[in-house]
N, C-alpha and C positions, 0 to 999 in steps of 0.2 A: 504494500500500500504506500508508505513514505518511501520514497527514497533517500541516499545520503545527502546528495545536494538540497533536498527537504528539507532534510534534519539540521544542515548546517545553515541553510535561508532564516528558520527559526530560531535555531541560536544565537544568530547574527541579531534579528529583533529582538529575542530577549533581553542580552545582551546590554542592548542599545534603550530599550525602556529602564532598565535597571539604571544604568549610568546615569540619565536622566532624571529617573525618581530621584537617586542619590544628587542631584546637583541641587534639582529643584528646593528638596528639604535643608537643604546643609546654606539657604542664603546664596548659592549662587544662580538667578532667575535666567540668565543672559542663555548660559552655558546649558542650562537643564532646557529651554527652552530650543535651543538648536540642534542638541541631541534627541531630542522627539520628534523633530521633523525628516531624522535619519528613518522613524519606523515605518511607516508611509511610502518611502522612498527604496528600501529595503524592498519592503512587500510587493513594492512594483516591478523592480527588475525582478525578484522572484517568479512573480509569474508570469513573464514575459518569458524568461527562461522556459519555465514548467511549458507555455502555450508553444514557444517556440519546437521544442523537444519533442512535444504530440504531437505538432503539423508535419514535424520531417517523417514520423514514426508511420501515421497515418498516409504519407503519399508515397512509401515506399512501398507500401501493399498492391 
């Protein structure tokens, strides 16, 4: 079902919310705020990747 590049798309967002959360609470707004806009960003090449991969998958048939 997942693949590895799955697995590693989401950890990469984890990741990146985490760091985030962590800027946001600790006083720095700038910084927590710029790494949340990595998660979005993240999840898009994601599945540009994911959609890419199943078009090639699918016309090689």
């Amino acid at each position: 079902m997942f693949r590895l590049s799955d697995i590693f798309i989401l950890l990469a967002v984890a990741v990146s919310f985490a760091v985030s959360g962590f800027f946001w609470f600790n006083g720095y707004l700038e910084q927590g705020l710029f790494t949340a806009i990595w998660v979005p960003s993240i999840l898009a090449f994601g599945i540009y990747f994911k959609l890419s991969s199943l078009a090639a998958r699918g016309s090689a048939r």
